[in-house]
TORGUZA-663797 format. One record per atom (N, C-alpha, C): x, y, z; residue in three letters. Coordinates in steps of 0.1 Angstrom, whole numbers, plus 5000, padded with zeros to 4 digits. Example, Ala and Ser with C-alpha at 12.3 -4.5 7.8 and 13.67 -1.06 7.14 Angstrom:
513249435078ala
512349555078ala
513249675078ala
512849785071ser
513749895071ser
512950005079ser
***
This chain:
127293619550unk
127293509540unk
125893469535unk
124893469547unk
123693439539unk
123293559528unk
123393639523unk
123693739518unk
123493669497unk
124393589505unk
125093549496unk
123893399483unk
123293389493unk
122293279488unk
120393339488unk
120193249481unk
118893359475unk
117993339484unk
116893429486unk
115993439496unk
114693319491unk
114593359482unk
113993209470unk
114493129467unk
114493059466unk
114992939454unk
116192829461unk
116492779453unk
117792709458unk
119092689449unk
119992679456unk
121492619455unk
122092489449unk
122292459440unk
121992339437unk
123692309434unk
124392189435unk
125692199432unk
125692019419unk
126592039412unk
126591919403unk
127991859400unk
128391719406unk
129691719408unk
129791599400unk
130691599395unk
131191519383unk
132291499380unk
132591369378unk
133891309379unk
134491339367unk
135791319368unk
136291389352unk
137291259346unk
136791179335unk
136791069329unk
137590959342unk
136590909352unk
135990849361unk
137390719360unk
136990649356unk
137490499354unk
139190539351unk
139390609343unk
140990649338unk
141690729351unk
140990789356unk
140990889369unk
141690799380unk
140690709381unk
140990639392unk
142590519391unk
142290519379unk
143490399374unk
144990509376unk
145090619371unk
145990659373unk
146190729388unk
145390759399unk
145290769410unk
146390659418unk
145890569411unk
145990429418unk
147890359415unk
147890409401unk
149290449396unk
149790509391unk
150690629399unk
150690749392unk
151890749377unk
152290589379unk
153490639364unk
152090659352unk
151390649357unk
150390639339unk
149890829339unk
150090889351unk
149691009348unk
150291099336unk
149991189329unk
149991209312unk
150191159306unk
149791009307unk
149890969292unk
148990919290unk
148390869279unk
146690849268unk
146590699275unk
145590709281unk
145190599286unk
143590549283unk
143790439282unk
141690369283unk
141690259286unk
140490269294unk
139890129297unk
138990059292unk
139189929288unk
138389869281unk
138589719283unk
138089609275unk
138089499279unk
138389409266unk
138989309270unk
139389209254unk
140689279248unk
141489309261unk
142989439256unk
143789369247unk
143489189244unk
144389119241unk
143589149228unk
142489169219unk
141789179209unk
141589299206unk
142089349196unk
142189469192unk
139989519185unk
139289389183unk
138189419181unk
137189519199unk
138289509209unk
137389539222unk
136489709217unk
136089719232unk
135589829227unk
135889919242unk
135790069240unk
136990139250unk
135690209256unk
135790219270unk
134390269279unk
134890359282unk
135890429284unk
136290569288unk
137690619285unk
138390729284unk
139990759283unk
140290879287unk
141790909291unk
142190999296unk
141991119284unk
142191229295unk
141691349286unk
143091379274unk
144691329280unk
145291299275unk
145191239260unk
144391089258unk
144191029246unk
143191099239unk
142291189244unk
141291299236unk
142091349228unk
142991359236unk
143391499222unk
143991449210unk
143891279207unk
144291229199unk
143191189189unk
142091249196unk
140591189191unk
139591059198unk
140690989207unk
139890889212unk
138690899215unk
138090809219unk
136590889223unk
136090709233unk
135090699236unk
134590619240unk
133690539234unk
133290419234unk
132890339221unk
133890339212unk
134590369211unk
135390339201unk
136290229202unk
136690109191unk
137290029188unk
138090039195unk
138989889200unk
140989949208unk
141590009192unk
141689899183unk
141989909168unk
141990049163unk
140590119165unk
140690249160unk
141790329169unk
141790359181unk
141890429192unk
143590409188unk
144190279189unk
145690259185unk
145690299173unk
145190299163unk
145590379152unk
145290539151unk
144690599160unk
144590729162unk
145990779171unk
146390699184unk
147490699195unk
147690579195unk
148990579191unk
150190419185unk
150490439200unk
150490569213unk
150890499224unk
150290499234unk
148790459230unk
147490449237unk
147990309248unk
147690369255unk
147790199269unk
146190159274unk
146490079270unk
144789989273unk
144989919287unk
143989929293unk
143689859309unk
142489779310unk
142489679315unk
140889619320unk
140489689331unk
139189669332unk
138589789340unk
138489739355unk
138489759365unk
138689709379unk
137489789387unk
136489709382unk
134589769390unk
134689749406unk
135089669411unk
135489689427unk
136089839430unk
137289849421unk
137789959425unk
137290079423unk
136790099411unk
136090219409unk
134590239419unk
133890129425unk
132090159433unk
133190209446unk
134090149454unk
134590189466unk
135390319460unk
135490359455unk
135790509452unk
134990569451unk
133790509444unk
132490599445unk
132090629456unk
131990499464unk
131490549477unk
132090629482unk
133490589484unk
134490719491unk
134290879490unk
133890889478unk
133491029473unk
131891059477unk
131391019479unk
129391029482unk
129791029494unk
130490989503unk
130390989516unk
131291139521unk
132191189511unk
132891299514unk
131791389511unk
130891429500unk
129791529496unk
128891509508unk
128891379519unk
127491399532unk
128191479537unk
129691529536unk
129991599552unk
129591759551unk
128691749538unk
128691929536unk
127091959540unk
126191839531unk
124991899531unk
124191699536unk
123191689545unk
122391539537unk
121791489526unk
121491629518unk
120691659505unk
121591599490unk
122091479494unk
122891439482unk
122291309473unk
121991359462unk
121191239456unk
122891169443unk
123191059443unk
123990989435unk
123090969421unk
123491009412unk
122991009394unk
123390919392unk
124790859392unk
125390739388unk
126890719394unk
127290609392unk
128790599397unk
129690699398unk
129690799392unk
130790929391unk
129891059390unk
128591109393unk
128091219398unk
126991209404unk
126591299410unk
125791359420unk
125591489422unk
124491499425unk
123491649434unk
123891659444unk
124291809452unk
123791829462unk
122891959463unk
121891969474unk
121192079475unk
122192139487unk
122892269487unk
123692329497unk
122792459500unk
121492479501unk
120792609498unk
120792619517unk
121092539527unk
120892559537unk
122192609546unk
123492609534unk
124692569542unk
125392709543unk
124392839545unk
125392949546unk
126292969556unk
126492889563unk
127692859580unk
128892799571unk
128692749559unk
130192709553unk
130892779546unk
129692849539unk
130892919534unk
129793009519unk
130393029512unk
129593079497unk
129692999490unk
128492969477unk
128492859471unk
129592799463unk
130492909456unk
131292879453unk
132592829463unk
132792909473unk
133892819488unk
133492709489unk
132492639490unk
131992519490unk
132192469482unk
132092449466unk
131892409455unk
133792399452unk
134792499454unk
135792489461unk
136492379467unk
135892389478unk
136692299487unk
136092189489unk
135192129480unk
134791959479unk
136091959467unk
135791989452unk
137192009445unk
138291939452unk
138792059459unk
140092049461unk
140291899473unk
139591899481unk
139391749490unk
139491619481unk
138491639474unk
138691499464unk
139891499456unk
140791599451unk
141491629445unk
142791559454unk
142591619470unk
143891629474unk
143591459484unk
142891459488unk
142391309494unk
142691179486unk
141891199474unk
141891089464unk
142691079449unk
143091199447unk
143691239436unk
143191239426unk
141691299427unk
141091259412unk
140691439410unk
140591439398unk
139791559389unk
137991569390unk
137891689388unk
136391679391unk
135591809386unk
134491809382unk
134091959378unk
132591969384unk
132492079388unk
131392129394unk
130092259390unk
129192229390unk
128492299385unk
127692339395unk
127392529397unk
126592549407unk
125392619400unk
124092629403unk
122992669394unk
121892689405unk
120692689404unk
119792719408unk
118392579409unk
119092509398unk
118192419398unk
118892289394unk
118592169392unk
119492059387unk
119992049373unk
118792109363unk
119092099348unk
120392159349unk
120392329352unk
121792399352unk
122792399360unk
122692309368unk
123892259375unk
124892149366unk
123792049362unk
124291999351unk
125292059340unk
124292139334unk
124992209316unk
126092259322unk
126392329335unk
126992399344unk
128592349344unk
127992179347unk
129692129355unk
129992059342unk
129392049326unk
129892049318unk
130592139308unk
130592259316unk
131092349308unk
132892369306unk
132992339320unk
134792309323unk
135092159331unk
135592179315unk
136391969320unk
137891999315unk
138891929322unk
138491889339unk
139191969348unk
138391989362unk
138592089373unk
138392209372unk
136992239364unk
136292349366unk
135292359373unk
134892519376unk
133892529383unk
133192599379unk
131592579377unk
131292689367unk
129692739377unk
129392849375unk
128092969380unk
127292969369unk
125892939370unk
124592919355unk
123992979361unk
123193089363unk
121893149368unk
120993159356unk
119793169358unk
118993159350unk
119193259343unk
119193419350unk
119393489336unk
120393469333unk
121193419333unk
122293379319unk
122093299305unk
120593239309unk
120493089295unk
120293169287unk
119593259283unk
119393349270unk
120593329261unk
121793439270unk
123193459265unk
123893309264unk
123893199275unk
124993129272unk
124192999266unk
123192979267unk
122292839259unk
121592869251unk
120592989245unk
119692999236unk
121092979222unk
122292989222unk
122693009206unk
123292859203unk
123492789215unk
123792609212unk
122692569201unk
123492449198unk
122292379190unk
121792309195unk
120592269193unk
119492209202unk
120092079209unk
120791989199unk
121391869206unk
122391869215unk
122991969219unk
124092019232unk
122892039240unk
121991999242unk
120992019255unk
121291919262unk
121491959277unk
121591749289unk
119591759284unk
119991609279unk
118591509283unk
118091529264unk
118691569259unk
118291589244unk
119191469236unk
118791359231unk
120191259221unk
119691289206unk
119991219200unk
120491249185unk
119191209179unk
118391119180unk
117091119178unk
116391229177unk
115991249190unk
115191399198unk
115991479189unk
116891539184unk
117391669181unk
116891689164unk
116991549160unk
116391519143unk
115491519145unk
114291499152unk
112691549155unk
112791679153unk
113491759166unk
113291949165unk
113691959153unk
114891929148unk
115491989134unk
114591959125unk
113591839123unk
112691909107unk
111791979111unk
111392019122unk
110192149124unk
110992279125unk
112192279119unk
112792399120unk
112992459134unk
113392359146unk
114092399160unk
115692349160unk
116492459157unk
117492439155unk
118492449166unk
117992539175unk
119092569186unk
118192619203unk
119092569210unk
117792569221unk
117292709226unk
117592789222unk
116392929220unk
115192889213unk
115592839198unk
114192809191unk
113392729204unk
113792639207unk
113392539218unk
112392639225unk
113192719233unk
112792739242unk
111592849237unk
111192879226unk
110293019221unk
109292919212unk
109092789211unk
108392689202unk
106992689211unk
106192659199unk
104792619205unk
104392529209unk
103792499221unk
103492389231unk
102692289223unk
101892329211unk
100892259209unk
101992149198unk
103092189192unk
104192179180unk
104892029189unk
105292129197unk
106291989206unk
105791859212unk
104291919216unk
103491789222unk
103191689210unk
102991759201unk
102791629184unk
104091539185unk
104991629184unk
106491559176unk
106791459191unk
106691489201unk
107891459214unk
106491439227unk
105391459227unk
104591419235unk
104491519247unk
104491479262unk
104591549271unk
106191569275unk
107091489270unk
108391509270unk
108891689265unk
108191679255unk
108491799247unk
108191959253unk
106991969264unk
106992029274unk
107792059282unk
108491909290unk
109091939298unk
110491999295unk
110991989277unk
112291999274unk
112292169270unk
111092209266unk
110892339269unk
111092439278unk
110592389287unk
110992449303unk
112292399305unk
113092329305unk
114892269307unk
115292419301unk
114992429284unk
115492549279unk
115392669280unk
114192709293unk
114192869295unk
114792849309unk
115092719314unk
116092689327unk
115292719339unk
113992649334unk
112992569346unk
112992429353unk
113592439361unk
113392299364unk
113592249378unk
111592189386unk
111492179395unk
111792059405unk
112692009400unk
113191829404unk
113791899417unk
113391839424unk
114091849444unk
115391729441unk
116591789450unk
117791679450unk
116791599462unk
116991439458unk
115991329463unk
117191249473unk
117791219478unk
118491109488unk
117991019490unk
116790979490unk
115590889488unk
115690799474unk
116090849463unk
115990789451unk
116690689452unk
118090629456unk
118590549457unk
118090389461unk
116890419472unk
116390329473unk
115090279469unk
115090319459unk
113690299447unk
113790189441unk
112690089441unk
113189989434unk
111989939428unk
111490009415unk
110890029403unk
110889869395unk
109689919387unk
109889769377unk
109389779365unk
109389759355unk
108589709344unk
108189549340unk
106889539336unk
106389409337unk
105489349328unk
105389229324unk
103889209314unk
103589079320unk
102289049318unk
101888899323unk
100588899318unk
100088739316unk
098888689307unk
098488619312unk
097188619310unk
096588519317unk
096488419303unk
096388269307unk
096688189296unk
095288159290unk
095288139276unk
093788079268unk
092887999274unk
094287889278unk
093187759288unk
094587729296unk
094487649306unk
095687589317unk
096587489307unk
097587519311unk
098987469303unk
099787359311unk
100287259306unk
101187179319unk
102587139303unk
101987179295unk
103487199287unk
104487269287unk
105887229286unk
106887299292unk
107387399278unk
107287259266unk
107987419258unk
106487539255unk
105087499255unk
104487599255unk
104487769262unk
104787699279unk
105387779287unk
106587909286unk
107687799276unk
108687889277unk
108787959263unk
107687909254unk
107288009239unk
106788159243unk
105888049253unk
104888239263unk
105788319271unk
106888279276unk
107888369284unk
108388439272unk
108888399261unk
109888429255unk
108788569246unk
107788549245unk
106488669244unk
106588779250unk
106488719264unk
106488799276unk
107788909276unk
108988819275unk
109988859279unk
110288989266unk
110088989251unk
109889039241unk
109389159243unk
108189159253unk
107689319255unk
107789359264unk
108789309275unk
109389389290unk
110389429273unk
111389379272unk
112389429265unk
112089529257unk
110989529251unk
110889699238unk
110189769246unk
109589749260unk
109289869268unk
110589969278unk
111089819282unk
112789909284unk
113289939274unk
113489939268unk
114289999256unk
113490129247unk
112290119245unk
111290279244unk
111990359250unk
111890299265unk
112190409279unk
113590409282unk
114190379273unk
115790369276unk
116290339289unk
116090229291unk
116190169308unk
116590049309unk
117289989315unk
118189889317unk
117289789336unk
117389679334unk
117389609348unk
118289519353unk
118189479367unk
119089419374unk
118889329380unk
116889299383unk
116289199391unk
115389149382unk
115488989375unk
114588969370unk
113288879377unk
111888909373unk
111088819385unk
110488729371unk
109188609380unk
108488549376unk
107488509381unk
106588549377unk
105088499381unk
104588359378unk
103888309386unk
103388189380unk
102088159390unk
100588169384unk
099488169390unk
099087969385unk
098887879391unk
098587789392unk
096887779391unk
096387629382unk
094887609380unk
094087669392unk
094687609404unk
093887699417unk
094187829425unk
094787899411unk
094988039416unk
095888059422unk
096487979430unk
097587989436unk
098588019432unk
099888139439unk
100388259426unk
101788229436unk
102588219429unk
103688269434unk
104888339426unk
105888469429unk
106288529423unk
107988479427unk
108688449418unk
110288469429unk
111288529415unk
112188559426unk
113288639413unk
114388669417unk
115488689419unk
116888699414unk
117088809409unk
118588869416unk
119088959415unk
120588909404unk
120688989395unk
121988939385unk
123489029381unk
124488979382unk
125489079386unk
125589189373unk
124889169360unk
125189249350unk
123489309342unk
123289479342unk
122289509337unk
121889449328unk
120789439326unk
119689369309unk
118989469307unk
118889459292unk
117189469287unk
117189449273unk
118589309267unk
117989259253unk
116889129255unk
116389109250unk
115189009250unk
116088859254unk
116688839245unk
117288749247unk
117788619264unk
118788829269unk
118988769281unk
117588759291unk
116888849292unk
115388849299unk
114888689297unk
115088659286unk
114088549284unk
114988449292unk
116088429289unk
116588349294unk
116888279306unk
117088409314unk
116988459329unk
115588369336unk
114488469324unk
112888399330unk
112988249331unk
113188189318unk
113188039317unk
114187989333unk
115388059332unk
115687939343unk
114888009357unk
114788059362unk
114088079374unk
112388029377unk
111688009360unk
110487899358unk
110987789362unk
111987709354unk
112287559354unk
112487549367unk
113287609374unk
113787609390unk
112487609400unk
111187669395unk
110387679402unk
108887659398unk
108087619388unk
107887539389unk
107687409395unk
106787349396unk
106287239401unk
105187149390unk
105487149379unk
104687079371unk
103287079371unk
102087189375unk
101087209375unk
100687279366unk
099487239360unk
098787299354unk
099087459358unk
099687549343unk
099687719345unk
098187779343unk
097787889351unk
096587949344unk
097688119337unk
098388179343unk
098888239345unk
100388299341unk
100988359336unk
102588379332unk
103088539334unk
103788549340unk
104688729344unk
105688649344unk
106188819334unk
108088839334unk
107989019336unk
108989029350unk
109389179351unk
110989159353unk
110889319348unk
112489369349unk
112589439363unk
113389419373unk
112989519386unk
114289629387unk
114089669396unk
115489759402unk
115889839387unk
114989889377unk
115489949362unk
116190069364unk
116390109357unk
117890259357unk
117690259346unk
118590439346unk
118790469329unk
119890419325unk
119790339311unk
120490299304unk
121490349302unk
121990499300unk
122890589299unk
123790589310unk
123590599325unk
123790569338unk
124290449336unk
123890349330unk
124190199334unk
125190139325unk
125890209316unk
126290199309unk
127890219314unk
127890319325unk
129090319333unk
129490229339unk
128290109350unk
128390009357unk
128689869349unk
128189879334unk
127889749329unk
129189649332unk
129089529337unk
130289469327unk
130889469318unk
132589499312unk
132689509297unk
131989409289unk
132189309290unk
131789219279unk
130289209276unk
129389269282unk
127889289281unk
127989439276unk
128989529278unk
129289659271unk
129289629257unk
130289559255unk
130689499240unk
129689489232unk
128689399238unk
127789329228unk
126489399231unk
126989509237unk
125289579231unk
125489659223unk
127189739225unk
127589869214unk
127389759201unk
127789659198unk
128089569187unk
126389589181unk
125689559191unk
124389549182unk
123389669184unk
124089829186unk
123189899187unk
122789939172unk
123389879162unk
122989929147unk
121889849148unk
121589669150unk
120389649146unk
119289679156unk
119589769173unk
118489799175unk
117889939167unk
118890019164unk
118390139155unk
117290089144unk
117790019138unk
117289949127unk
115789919130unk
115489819138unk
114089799145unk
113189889146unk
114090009160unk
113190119162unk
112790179148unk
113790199140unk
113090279121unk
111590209120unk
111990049117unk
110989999113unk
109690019120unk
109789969134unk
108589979142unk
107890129139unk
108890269139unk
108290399138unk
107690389127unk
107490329116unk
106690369100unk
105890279102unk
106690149107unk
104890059103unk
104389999117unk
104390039124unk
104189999139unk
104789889146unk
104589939159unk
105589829166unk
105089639162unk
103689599159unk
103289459155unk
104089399138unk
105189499133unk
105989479123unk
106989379127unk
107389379140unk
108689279143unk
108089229153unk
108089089147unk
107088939162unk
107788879160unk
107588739170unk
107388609167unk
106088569176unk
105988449169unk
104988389176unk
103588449177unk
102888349185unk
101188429189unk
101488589200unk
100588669198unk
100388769200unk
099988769219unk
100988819226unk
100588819247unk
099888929249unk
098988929257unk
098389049257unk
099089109270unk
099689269265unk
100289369278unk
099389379286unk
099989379301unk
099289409313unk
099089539314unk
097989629318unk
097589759316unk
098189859330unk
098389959326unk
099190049333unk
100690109330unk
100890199336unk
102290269335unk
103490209337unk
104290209332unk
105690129339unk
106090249352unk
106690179359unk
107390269369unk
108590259364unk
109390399371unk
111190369363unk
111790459376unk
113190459382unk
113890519388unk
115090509386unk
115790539393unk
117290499395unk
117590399401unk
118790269397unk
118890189413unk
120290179411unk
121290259421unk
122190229422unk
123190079425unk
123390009414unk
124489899422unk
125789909432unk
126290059429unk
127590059436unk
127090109450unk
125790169453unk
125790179471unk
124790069472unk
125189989470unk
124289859476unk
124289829491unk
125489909499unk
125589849508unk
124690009520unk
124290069512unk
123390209516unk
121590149512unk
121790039505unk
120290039508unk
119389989519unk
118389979519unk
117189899522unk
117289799526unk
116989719535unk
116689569535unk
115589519530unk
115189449522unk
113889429517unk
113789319527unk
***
């Protein structure tokens, strides 16, 4: 069997739930099995908006983001469900804790997939017998669908366990990207969105071959160091270690100012949060990242600093809630002293995309509702720079990198004690 696994390199396996939230709902009740189902929120309001559906309502067109209104006018016998987040993290876990019994090498991506590295596990079996009989366990344990991708590295484990939905299993080796990725169009790349793909497409990178045969100096203009790294994705390089460790990362993005002169005014205070809070928000949102923990700094005339912050049951990163958030955890703390000093961070951040599975519906709602006017902004800011959309006097950013990770909310009870 070791035979069977490469003397170099590694094993990489990509497991992925097969439309996650509807999976589980009909698991849970099997009369809903084949028939078109989604989950979404406001079922009584045909304006809701639908986070996921059975592969059953696909074939009617449904799709996700999409209206109940549309979705019932596409399938007149579409069944709408509110979504039950208890139920779906304790299934998550159920299933992460089934993937420890193969390898410890298992890192969680988001509520419904994960890595494992199995490059050590030739006593079980061949990658595929493994990749197998997790399948069929989750299948026959939990009753859910699942597809798996086995590859050599993470990127193609990925493209991998998207290739057959649902309850496939699919083999990527590198030499295969030539034949089965260089003829896709560039935007069927994992980690490439519709922005990124209308960059490649006016330099004439049409398909991720072009991608992957483009000049280093070309991509670094248009896409920065990103554009490197999406390079190497496309000749199916990619040196990311499955991390187990990542889960308990708890990352932040932040801005804070020192004040002109000492402040003991309250709405001055919370004009400068609402500053603050303005450019945590368009730096998560550059970085497409969402948070969970919001903090506040507050340095007093004698230097005296104290930071406290709260954890909130639903991701952020529109300005609005941030600021909000900040203001009350100031007023709460606070002590009426002269400010020299003001911080607002986002902590515990995640990808947006990821978080987008966890969100609350009704904070789902109203971000899909207003992703036209964030589009809108980003236009603007790209032609005439980001100081085109203010208010107020100008905060000066604290210098340095944001940090960013993953923070899982559904294994909360697998982390850290801080």
């Amino acid at each position: 069997m070791i035979e069977m696994y490469p003397k170099k390199g590694k094993v990489i396996l990509h497991v992925d739930m097969n439309s996650f939230f509807a999976s589980v709902e009909m698991a849970y009740d099997t009369g809903l099995k084949g028939k078109p189902l989604a989950i979404a929120g406001n079922v009584e309001e045909r304006r809701g908006i639908i986070i996921t559906c059975s592969y059953e309502a696909r074939k009617f067109g449904v799709k996700t983001t999409m209206p109940i209104w549309q979705g019932k006018k596409l399938c007149p016998e579409l069944i709408v469900l509110k979504p039950n987040f208890d139920r779906y993290r304790k299934t998550s876990i159920a299933i992460f804790e089934l993937m420890r019994q193969y390898t410890d090498l298992v890192e969680p991506v988001s509520i419904d997939e994960g890595y494992l590295d199995i490059t050590g596990c030739a006593e079980l079996g061949s990658p595929i017998e493994i990749a197998n009989r997790i399948q069929k366990r989750i299948f026959e344990t939990m009753d859910l669908p699942c597809s798996i991708g086995i590859a050599p590295n993470k990127f193609l484990a990925k493209t991998a366990s998207d290739m057959k939905k649902p309850m496939g299993i699919t083999i990527l080796r590198k030499r295969d990207v030539p034949l089965i990725l260089w003829p896709l169009e560039v935007g069927e790349m994992h980690g490439i969105g519709k922005k990124t793909a209308e960059k490649l497409n006016s330099i004439g990178i049409e398909t991720i071959g072009d991608l992957a045969k483009a000049h280093d100096v070309t991509l670094r203009q248009i896409l920065g160091i990103n554009g490197l790294k999406l390079k190497e994705r496309a000749t199916g390089i990619d040196g990311r270690a499955v991390d187990p460790e990542s889960i308990f990362d708890h990352k932040s993005i932040g801005n804070s100012t020192t004040l002109p002169k000492d402040i003991t005014n309250q709405k001055e205070l919370i004009d400068i949060l609402e500053q603050l809070s303005t450019k945590v928000a368009l730096r998560l949102k550059n970085k497409k990242l969402v948070g969970q923990k919001i903090g506040v700094t507050i340095r007093y005339k004698d230097r005296r600093t104290i930071t406290r912050s709260r954890t909130v049951e639903n991701h952020f990163f529109e300005k609005a809630d941030i600021h909000r958030l900040a203001v009350e955890l100031f007023k709460k703390h606070w002590n009426g002293e002269k400010v020299r000093l003001l911080g607002v961070t986002a902590f515990e951040v995640m990808d947006k995309e990821a978080a987008y599975k966890q969100l609350d519906l009704f904070s789902y709602e109203k971000d899909a509702e207003k992703e036209s006017l964030y589009y809108a902004m980003e236009k603007l800011q790209s032609k005439y720079g980001k100081e085109i959309i203010k208010k107020g006097v100008e905060v000066a950013e604290k210098k340095g990198q944001a940090e960013t990770s993953f923070s899982k909310d559904f294994l909360d009870n697998l982390r850290l004690k801080e």
